[in-house]
N, C-alpha and C positions, 0 to 999 in steps of 0.2 A: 624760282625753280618750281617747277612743276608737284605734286606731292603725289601723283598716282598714275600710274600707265595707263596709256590713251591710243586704240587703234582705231586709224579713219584712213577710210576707201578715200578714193582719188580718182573718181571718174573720170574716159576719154569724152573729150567733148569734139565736139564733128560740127564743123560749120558746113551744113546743111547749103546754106547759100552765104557767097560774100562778096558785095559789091562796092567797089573802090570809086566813094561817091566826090573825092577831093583829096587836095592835099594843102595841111596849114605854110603859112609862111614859115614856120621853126622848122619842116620836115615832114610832121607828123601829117599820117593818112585821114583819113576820115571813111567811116567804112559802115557797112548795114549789113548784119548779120542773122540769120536762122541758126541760131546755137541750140540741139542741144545734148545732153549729156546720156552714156552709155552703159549698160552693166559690166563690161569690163575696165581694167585701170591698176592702177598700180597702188598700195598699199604704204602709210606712214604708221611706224608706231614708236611713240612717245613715251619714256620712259625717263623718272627722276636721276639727274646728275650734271654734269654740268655740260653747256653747249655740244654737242660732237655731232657728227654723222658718218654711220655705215650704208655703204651700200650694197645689194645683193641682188639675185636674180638674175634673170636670164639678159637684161638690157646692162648688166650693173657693170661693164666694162667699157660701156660706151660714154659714162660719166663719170666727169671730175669731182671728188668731193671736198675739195679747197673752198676756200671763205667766200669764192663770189656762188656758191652756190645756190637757187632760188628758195633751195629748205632754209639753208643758215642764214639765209638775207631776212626770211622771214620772221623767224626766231628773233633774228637782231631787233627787226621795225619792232614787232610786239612786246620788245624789252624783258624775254623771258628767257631763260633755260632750260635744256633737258638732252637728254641723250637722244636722238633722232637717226629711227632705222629706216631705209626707205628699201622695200622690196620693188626692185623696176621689171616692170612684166609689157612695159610699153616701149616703143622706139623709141630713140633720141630722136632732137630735130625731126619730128613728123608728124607736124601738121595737124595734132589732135591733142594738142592742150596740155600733155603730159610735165613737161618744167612746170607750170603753171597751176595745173592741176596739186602737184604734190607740195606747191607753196601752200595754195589755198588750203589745203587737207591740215597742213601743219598748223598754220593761221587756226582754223577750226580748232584742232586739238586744242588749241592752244585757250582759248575762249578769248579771241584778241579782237578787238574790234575791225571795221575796216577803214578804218582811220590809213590814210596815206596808201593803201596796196595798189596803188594804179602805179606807183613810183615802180614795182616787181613786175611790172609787164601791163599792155593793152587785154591781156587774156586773164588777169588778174580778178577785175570785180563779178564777171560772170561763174567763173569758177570757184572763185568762196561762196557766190549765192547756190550757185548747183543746180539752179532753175534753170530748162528750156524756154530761151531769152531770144529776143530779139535785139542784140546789139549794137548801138550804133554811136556817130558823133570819135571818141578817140576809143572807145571799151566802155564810156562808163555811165552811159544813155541804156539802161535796160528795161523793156517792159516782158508780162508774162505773155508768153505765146499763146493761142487760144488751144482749147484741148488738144490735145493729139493724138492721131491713131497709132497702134501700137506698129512700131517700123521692124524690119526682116532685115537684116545688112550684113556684107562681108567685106570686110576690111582689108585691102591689100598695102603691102608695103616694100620696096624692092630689095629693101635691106641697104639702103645709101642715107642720110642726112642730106636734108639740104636748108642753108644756110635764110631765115627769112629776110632781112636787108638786101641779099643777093637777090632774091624775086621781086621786091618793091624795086629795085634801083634797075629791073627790067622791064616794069614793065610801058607801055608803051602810050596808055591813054589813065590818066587821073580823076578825072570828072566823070564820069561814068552814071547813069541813072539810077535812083533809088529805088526798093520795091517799092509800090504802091501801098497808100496809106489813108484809111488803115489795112490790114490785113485780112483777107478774107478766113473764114473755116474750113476745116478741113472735115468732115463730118468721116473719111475713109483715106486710106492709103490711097487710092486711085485719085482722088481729087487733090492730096498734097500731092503725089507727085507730079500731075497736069499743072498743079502751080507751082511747084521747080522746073519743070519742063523751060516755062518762060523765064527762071531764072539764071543765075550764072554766079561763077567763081573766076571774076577779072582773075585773079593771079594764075589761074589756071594754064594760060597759054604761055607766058614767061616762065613759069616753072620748067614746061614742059622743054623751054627753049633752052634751058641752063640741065635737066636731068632728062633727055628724050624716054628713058624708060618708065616714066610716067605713063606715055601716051599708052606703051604698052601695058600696063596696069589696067588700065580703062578699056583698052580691048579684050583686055580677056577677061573681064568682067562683062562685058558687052556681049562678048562669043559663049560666057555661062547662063545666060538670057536672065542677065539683071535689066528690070525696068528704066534706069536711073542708074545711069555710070559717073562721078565727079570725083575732084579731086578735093581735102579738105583744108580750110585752112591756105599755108602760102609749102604744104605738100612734106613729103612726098607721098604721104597714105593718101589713098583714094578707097572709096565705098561703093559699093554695087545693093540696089533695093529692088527686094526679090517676091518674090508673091507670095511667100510663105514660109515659117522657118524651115521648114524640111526640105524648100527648095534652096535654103540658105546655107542648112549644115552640109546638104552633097555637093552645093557647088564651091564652098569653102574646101574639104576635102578634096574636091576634084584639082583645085586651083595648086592646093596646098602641092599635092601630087606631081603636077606637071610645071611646079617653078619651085623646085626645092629651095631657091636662096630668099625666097620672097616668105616674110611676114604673113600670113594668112589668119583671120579669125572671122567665125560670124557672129552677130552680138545684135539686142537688143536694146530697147530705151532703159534707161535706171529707171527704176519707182519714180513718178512726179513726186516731186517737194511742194507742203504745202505753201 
């Protein structure tokens, strides 16, 4: 049991790019990723007593807080206790880490090693690191990405879940090419986004073919003159990269305005971790 209260942010993490480079014989994908992490997320706090979880917030209806949960799984793997609040300020099922995210935060609190967390998901080892990764292999191939320029983004979400086994058992090609290796710099925003340009999110078109209002997410981020329209992850949020935050925060506003049921936020990179 824990002996002192512990609060840790839960960063959304945004695969930037995700390419479905294979799939193993047991199932599993094989995938290369541009992960990384955001200043908004959802918040764990960690208090002495024995196993439990609350949940709250504005997403806290959209989860179950029964025993398979990824906080209390967590908990369990690291063999510790505590009273576990989790305020949810992020979508369920969308595409930006958040299950994952709020394991890892707990893992953290917890001072647990990362012994075995691959077992709690592929999104697992990159989110206890919290590092802007390039992920590849199953989740748990990470190297550090080279600096980064500071990114501008608005985050759309339509307000649906969608289920990620449903997107993998859509999609339609598996071997798919890796980025190139290694990876170049990005000395400016303009230059990463010219090399996302060439990149892609395989899952993006099966998503889009199981929840179509995806597409429209991406158009009207496209029609808010985002540089860089994609979907994250295996969806439903999708991000739009904007020239600047103040073009970020009016077109967040504007978006927010004219899709009242849609998730709207604009956000920047978390602090790099050393």
């Amino acid at each position: 049991m824990i002996q002192a209260a512990r609060r840790e942010f839960a960063p959304a993490k945004l695969n930037l790019t995700l390419h479905v480079t294979g799939r193993r014989a047991d199932g599993y994908h094989l995938l290369d990723s541009l992960v990384v992490f955001l200043d908004v997320g959802d918040v764990v706090t960690l208090t002495p007593g024995p196993l439990s979880l609350g949940i709250r917030g504005p997403f806290a209806a959209g989860l179950d807080a029964g025993p398979d949960n990824l906080c209390l799984r967590a908990a369990r793997l690291a063999g510790r206790e505590a009273a576990i609040t989790l305020e949810k300020r992020l979508p369920v099922a969308s595409g930006i880490g958040g299950g994952s995210a709020d394991a890892a935060a707990v893992l953290r609190a917890l001072d647990a090693p990362a012994t075995g967390i691959q077992t709690l998901g592929a999104d697992l080892p990159v989110c206890f690191a919290g590092r802007h990764s390039r992920m590849r292999g199953l989740g748990e191939i990470l190297d550090p990405l080279p600096a980064m320029p500071q990114l501008h983004l608005v985050l759309v979400n339509p307000g649906h879940g969608l289920s990620t086994p449903s997107v993998f058992r859509a999609l339609a090609h598996r071997d798919n090419p890796a980025m190139p290796d290694p990876l170049p710099e990005w000395p400016d925003m303009a230059a990463l986004i010219g090399f996302l340009h060439d990149c892609r999110n395989d899952l993006e078109a099966p998503a889009i073919a199981l929840m179509p209002e995806i597409a429209t997410c991406l158009a009207a981020l496209r029609g808010a003159d985002a540089q860089l329209a994609r979907m994250s992850g295996s969806g439903a949020t999708c991000f739009g990269l904007f020239a600047d935050a103040d073009q970020a925060r009016m077109a967040a506003a504007d978006l927010a305005v004219a899709h009242p049921g849609w998730w709207v936020t604009s956000s920047g990179l978390a602090p790099a971790k050393g």
